[in-house]
C-alpha positions in Angstrom: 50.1 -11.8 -98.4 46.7 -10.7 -99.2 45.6 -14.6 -100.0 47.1 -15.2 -95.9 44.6 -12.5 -95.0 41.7 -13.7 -96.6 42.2 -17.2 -95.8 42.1 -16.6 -91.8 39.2 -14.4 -92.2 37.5 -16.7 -93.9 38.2 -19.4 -91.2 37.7 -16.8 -88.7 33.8 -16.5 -90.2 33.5 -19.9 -91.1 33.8 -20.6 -87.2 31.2 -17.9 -86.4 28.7 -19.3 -88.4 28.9 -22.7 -86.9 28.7 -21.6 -83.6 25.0 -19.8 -84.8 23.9 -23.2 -86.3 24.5 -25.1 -83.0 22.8 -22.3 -80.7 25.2 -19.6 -80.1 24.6 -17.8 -76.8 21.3 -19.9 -76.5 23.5 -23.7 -76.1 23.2 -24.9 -72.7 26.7 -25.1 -72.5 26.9 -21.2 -72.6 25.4 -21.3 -68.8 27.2 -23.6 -66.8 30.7 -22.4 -65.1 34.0 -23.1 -65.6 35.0 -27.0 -64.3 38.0 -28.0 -62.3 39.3 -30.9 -61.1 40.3 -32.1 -57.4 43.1 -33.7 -56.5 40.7 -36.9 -56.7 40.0 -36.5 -60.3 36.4 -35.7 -59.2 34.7 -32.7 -61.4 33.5 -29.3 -59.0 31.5 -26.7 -60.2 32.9 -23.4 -59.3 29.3 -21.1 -58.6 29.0 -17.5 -57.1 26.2 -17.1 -53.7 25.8 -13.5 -53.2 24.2 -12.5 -49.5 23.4 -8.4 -48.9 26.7 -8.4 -46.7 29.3 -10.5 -48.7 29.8 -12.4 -52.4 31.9 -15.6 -52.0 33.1 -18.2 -54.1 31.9 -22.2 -53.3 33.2 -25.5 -54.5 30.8 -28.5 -54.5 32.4 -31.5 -55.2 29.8 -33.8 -57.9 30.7 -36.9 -56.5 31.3 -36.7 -52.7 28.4 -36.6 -49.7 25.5 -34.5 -49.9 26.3 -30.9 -48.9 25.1 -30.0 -45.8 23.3 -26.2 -46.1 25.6 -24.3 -43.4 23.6 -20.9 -43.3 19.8 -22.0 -42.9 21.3 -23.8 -39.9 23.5 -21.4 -38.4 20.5 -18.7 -36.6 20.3 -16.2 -35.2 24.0 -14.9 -34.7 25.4 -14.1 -31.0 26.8 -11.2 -30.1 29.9 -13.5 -29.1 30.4 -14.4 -32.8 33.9 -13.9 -33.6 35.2 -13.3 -30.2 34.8 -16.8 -28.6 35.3 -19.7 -31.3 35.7 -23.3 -31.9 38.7 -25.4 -33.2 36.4 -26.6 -35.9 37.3 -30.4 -35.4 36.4 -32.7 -32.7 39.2 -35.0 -30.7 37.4 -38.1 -30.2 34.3 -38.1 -32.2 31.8 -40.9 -31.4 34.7 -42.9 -29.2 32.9 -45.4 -27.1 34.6 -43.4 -23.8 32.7 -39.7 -23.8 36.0 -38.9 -21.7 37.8 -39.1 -24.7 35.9 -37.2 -26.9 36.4 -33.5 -26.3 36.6 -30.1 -28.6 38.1 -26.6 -27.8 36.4 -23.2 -27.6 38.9 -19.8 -27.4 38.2 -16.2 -26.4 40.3 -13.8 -28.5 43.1 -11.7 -27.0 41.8 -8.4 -27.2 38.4 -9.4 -25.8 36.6 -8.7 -21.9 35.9 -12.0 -19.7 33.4 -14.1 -20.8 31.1 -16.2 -18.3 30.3 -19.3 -20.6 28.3 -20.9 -18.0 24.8 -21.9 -19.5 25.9 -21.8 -22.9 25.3 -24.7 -24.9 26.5 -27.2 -27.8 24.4 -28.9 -29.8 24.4 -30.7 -32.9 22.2 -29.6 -35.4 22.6 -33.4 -37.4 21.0 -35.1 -34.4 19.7 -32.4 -31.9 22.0 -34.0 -29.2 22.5 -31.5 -26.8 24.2 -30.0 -23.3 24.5 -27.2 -20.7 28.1 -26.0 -20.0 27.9 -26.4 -16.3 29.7 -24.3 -13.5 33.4 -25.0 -12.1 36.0 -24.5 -9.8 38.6 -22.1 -10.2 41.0 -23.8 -7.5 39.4 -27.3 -7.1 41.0 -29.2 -3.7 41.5 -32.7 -3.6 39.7 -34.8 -1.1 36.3 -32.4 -0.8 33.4 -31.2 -3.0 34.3 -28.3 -4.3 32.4 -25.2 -4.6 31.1 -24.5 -7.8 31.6 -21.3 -9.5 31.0 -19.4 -13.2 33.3 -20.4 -15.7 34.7 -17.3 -16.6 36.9 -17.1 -20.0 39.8 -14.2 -19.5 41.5 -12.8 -22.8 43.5 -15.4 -25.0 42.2 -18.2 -23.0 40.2 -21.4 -23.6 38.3 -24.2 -22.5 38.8 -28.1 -23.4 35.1 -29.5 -23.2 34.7 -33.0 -22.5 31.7 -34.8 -23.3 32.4 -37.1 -20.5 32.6 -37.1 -16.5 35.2 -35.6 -14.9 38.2 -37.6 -13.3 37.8 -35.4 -9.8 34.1 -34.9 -9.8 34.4 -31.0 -11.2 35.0 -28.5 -14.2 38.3 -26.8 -13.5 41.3 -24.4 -14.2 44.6 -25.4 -14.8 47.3 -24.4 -12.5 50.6 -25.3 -12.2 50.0 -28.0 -9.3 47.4 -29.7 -11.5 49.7 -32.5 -12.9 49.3 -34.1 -9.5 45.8 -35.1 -10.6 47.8 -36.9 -13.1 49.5 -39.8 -11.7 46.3 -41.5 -10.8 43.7 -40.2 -13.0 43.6 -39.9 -17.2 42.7 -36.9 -18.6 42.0 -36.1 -22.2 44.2 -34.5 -23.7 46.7 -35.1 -21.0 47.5 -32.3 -18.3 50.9 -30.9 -18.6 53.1 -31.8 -16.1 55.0 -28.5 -14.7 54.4 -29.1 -11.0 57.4 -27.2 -9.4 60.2 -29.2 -9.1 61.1 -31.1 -5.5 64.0 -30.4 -5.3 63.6 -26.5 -5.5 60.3 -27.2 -3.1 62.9 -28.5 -0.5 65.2 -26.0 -0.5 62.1 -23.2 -0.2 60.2 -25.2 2.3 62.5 -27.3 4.6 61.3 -27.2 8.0 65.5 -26.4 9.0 68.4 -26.4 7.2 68.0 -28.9 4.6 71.5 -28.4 3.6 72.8 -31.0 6.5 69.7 -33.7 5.8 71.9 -35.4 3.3 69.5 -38.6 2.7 66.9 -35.7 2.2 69.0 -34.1 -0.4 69.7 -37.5 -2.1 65.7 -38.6 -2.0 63.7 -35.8 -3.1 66.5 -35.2 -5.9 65.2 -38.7 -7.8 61.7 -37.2 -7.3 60.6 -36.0 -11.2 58.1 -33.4 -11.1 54.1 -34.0 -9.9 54.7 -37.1 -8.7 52.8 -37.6 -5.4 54.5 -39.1 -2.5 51.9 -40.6 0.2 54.7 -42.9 2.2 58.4 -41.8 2.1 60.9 -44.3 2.6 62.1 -45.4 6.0 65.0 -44.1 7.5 64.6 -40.6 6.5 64.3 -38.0 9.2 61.1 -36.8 10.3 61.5 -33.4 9.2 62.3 -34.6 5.4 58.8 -37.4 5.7 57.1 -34.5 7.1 58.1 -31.9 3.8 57.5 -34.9 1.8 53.8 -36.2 2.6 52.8 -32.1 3.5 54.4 -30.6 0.5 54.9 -32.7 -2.8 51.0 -33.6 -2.9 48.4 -31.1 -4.9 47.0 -29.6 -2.1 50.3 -29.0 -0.8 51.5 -27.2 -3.6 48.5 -24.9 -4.1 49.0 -24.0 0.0 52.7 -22.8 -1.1 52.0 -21.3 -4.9 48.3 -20.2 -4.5 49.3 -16.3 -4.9 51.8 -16.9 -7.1 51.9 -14.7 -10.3 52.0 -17.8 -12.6 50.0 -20.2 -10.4 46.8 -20.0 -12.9 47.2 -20.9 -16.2 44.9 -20.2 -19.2 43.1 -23.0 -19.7 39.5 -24.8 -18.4 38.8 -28.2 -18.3 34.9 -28.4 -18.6 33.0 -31.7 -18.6 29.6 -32.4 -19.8 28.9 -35.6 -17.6 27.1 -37.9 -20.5 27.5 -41.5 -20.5 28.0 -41.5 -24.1 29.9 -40.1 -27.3 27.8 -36.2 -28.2 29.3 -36.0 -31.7 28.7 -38.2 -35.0 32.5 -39.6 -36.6 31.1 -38.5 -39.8 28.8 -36.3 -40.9 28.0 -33.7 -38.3 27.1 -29.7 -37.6 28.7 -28.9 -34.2 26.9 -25.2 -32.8 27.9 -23.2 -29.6 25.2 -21.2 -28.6 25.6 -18.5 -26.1 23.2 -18.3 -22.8 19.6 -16.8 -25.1 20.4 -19.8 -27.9 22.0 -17.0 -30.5 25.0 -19.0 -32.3 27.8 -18.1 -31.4 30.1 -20.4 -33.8 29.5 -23.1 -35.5 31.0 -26.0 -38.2 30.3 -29.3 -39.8 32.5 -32.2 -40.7 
């Protein structure tokens, strides 16, 4: 039993004395971190950054692009940071159509308004940037609206297109806004949750629309925002006159306007370039509030 003992010991010390010979705590080795291995197979060095605030653990893959430095870059931080922020992707990036390239900012749900007008994005790769402009909080079809602040509420957002917009403004969504639909693309596409006809002819019927059969039997086939500019013949004049007045976008914001649920919570805001903002690859999008302080900010 004794001879076990000694003969671990022994390898026990044996061991310690080769590590002295090779360096001990002076090797190299004893001053790099632990290495782990991606999915890819590619090696990352696991390292510690320490800031006066925070201590946080950062992976650097050896083999991939160069990292972009995130904190030099982000500024001086907005007051807004935290309480409006960005769906850190863009839709779209560097499409040939700046209409379809568009990303999404949010306000939290516990926050005031926010006017967002005059803030900016930017990208800090290529210094590409714009002004978010004013809007219209009920735009009208067929005039130029007036323009307005774009005011964030609590748990809303804005989609920002890089592009022009398809009716000549920045806007809110209501619930007549699918009209805009049937004639114009939008990116992403607006939801369609017009009211439906058929509940719009029993509301608004100029008479009892419960005798204008061929009424009844029309607007029924009608699916919801679809825009009728020249009813069939043979209907009577009251059911043409409900139609052309009433199933159109202006019509419905006359009849829903002060509705509870008219507004909905979401901006459509449009930048007006001619061309893509944002890289496909390799970019550092910033939102910076109305004095250039960063209010968010993320790179892909």
């Amino acid at each position: 039993m004794n001879d076990d003992i000694l003969f671990v010991l022994g390898i026990f010390v044996f061991a310690f004395l080769l590590w002295l010979g090779t360096g001990g705590p002076m090797h190299p080795l004893a001053f790099t971190g632990p290495i782990l291995y991606g999915s890819g197979g590619a090696p990352t060095n696991i390292y510690r950054t320490r800031t006066p605030s925070d201590r946080t653990t950062t992976r650097i893959p050896t083999n991939t692009r160069p990292h972009i430095p995130i904190t030099p870059l982000f500024g001086t931080p907005s007051p807004y940071r935290g309480i409006v922020t960005m769906n850190h992707y863009v839709s779209g990036a560097g499409s040939s159509n700046p209409s379809h390239e568009y990303i999404t900012i949010h306000l939290a749900t516990n926050a005031a308004p926010v006017d967002i007008t005059g803030w900016k994005l930017e990208s800090a790769a290529t210094g590409a940037a714009a002004i978010i402009p004013k809007g219209t909080e009920v735009p009208r079809s067929g005039i130029v609206n007036a323009s307005e602040p774009i005011v964030l509420t609590p748990g809303s957002r804005a989609i920002i297109s890089s592009g022009d917009s398809p009716i000549g403004a920045s806007f809110r969504e209501n619930i007549c806004i699918g009209y805009f639909a049937q004639y114009q693309s939008f990116y992403p596409s607006l939801a369609l949750t017009c009211p439906i006809p058929f509940n719009e002819l029993k509301k608004n019927y100029d008479g009892s629309y419960i005798r204008d059969l061929s009424c009844i039997n029309y607007v029924r086939k009608l699916n919801r925002c679809t825009l009728v500019s020249s009813p069939p013949s043979g209907l009577t004049t009251a059911c043409t006159n409900f139609a052309v007045n009433d199933l159109n976008y202006n019509g419905c914001v006359n009849l829903h306007q002060y509705d509870k649920d008219f507004e909905d919570n979401t901006w459509r805001v449009f930048l007006g370039r001619n061309k893509s903002m944002w890289r496909p690859h390799y970019e550092v999008v910033k939102l910076l509030d109305a004095q250039g302080r960063t209010v968010d900010m993320f790179s892909y």
